[in-house]
C-alpha positions in Angstrom: 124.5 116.3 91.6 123.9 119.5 93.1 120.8 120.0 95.5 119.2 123.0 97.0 117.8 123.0 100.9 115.8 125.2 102.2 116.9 126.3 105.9 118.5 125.1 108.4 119.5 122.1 106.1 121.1 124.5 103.2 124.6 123.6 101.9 126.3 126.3 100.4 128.2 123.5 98.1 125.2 122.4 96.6 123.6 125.7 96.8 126.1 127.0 94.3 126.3 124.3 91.9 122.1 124.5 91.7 122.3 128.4 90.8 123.6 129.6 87.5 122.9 133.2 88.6 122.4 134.7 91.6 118.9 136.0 90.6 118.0 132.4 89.7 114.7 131.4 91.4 115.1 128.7 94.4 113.7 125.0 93.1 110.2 123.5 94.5 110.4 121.0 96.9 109.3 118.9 94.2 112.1 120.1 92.0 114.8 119.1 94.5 113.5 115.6 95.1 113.4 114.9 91.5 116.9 115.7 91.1 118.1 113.6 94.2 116.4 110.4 93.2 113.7 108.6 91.5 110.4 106.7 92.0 109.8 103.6 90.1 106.5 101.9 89.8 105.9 98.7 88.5 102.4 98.7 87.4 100.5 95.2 88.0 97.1 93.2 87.8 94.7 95.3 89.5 92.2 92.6 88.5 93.6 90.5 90.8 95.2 92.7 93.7 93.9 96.0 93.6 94.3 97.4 97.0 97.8 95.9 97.4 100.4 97.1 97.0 104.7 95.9 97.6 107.5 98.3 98.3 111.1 98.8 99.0 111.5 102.4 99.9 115.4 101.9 100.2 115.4 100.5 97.3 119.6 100.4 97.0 120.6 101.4 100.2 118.8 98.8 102.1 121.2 96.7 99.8 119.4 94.8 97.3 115.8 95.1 98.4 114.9 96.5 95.2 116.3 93.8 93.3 114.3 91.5 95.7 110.9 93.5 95.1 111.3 93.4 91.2 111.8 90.1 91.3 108.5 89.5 93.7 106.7 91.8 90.7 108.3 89.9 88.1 107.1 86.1 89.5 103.6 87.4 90.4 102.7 90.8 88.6 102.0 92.6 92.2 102.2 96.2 92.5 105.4 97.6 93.1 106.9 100.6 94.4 110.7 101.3 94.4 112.6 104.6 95.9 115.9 104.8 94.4 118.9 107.4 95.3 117.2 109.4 98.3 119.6 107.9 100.6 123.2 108.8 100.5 125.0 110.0 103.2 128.3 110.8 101.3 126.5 113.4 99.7 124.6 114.6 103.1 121.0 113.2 101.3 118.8 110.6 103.6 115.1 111.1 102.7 113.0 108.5 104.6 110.1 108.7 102.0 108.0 105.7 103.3 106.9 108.6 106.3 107.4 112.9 105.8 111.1 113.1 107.4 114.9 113.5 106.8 117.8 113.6 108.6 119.0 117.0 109.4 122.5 118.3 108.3 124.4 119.5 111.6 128.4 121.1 111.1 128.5 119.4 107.9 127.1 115.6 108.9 124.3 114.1 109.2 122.5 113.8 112.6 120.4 111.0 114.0 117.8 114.1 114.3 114.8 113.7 112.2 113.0 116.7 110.6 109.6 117.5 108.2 111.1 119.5 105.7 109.0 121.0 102.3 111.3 118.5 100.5 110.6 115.4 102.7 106.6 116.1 103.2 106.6 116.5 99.2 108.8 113.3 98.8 106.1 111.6 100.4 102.9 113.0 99.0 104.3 111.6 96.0 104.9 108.1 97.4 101.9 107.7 99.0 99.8 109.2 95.9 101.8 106.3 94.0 100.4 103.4 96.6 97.1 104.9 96.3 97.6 105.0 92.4 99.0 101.3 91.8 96.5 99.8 94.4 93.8 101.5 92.1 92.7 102.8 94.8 91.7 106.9 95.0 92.9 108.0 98.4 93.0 104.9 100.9 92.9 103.0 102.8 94.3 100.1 100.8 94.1 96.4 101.9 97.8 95.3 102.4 100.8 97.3 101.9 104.0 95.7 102.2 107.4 97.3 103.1 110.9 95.3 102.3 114.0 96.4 104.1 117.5 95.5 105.3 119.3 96.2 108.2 122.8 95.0 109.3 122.1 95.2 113.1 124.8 93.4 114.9 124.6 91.9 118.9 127.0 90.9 121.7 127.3 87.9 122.4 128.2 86.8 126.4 131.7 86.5 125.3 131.5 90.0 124.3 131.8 89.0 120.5 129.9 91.3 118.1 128.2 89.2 115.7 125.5 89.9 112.8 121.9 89.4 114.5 120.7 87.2 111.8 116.5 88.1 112.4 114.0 89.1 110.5 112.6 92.2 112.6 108.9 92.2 111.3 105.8 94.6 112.6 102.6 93.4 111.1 99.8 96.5 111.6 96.1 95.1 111.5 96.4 91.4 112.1 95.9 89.8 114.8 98.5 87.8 117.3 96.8 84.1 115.5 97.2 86.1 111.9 100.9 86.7 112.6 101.2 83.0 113.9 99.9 82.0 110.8 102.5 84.0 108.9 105.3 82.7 110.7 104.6 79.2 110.2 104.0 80.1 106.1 107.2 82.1 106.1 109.0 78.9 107.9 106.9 76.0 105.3 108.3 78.2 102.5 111.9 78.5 103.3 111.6 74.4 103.5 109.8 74.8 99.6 112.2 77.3 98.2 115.2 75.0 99.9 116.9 78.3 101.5 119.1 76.9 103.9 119.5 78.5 107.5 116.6 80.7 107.1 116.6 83.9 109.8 113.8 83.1 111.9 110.8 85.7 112.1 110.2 87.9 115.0 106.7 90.6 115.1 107.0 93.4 117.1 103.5 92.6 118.9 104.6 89.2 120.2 107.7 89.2 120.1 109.1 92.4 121.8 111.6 90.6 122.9 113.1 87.6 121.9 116.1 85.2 122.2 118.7 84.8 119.4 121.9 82.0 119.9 121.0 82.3 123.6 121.1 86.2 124.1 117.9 88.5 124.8 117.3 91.0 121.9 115.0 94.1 122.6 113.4 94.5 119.3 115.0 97.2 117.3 113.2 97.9 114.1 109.7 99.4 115.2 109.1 101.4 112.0 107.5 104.2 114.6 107.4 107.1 112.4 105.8 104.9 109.0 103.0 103.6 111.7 102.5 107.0 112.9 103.0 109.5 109.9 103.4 107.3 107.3 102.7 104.8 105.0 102.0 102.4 107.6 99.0 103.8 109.2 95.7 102.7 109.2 94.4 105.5 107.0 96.9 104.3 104.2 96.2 100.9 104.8 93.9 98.4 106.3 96.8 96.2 107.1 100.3 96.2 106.8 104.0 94.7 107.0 107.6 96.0 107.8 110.2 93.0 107.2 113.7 94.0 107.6 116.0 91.5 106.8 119.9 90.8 107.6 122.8 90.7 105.3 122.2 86.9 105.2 118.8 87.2 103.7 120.0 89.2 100.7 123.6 87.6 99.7 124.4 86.0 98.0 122.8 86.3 94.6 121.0 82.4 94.6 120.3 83.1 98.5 118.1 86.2 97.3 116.5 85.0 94.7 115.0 82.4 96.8 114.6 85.1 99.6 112.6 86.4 96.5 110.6 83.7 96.2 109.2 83.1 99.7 107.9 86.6 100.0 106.4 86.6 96.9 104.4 83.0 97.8 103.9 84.5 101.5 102.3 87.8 100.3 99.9 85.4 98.2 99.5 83.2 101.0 98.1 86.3 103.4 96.7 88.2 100.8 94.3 84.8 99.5 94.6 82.8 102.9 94.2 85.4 105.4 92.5 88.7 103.6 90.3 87.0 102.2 88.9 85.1 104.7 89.1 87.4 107.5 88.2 91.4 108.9 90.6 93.3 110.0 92.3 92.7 113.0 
């Protein structure tokens, strides 16, 4: 699938396959996005949960988070919001969409450097436009917005064994530290409900900086810094909010997931009746 940049990030590879011609008139930024991957909403019962909304922004390269967040939709009709194809580093493509940023192309790879490009700020207009949209609500802020991820973070063990860091890595904006107790506890009851065996215990960011894991002292690593600052996570876009990412062992196998599924569907009702509800913003 060919792709036109606008500079630095142009690639003369994609640039050709784009043009037919060389008079042929450079593609919007929306253009280019549409042709590098696609937004899915699934559309629920704004009766019920207007101003909520659930999303997996990685949808497929945060491996199956978006099968996890249909499922969610499909066993309680919440708002969801999927980004599918915007990250693929074969093809030099890694669009962050939850926040205005991509990774910049340097001597034909991609760098850890992250840029606002007409293409990225475009990517997410349109994302955040869709939050606002399915949450039925006109321009935020919206009650509870949810981000599901997946990381594959692994940690050294004092052997010096490198070994998956089975954790839940969760920042929670706008509740406070007795909300996020409260959470925890829910998340943990659930995983006893649902039967998931060995369940990744649950970590937040404000109270759990850092934390012990099999004995070893983990700084937290997933901070979701630029979503809280330029992004979906912030308070104009939403009262309050949540950023699980979840290991490997949260999302495989197939049966494991779909009781993975299954808690964080009951756990988003849980806060969003139980908590919300009952309670101003932290």
């Amino acid at each position: 699938m060919g792709i036109l940049r606008s500079c630095p990030l142009g690639l003369a590879a994609f640039a050709l396959a784009a043009c037919v011609a060389c008079t042929t008139a450079q593609p919007s930024p929306d253009e280019v996005i549409a042709s590098v991957g696609r937004l899915e909403a699934l559309q629920g019962d704004t009766d019920r949960f207007a101003g909520l909304v659930v999303a997996a922004p990685h949808a497929d390269y945060d491996r199956h988070t978006g099968e996890i967040v249909t499922w969610i939709h499909e066993g309680t009709d919440l708002p969801c919001l999927l980004a599918w194809g915007f990250r693929r580093p074969p093809d030099l493509i890694w669009y962050d969409v939850n926040r205005p940023t991509e990774r910049a192309v340097a001597s034909g790879e991609l760098s850890y450097e992250r840029i606002r490009s007409p293409e990225a700020e475009a990517l997410y207009a349109q994302w955040q436009a869709m939050v606002f949209d399915l949450a039925d609500c006109d321009a935020g802020p919206i009650d509870l917005y949810v981000d599901i991820h997946g990381h594959t973070a692994r940690y050294e063990t004092p052997e010096g064994e490198q070994r998956p860091l089975e954790v839940i890595e969760t920042v929670a904006m706008g509740f406070t530290d007795e909300q996020v107790e409260r959470i925890r506890d829910e998340y943990e009851r659930l995983a006893g409900v649902h039967g998931l065996e060995d369940p990744a215990p649950m970590v937040f960011l404000q109270t759990d900086p850092y934390y012990d894991f099999e004995g070893v002292e983990q700084n937290f690593l997933w901070e979701a810094t630029g979503a809280r600052t330029i992004g979906a996570l912030r308070p104009e876009c939403a009262r309050r909010a949540l950023h699980f990412e979840n290991p490997e062992t949260m999302r495989s196998p197939r049966e494991r997931r779909r009781r993975v599924a299954s808690i964080y569907a009951d756990l988003i009702l849980f806060i969003w009746q139980e908590i919300l509800e009952s309670a101003p913003p932290g």
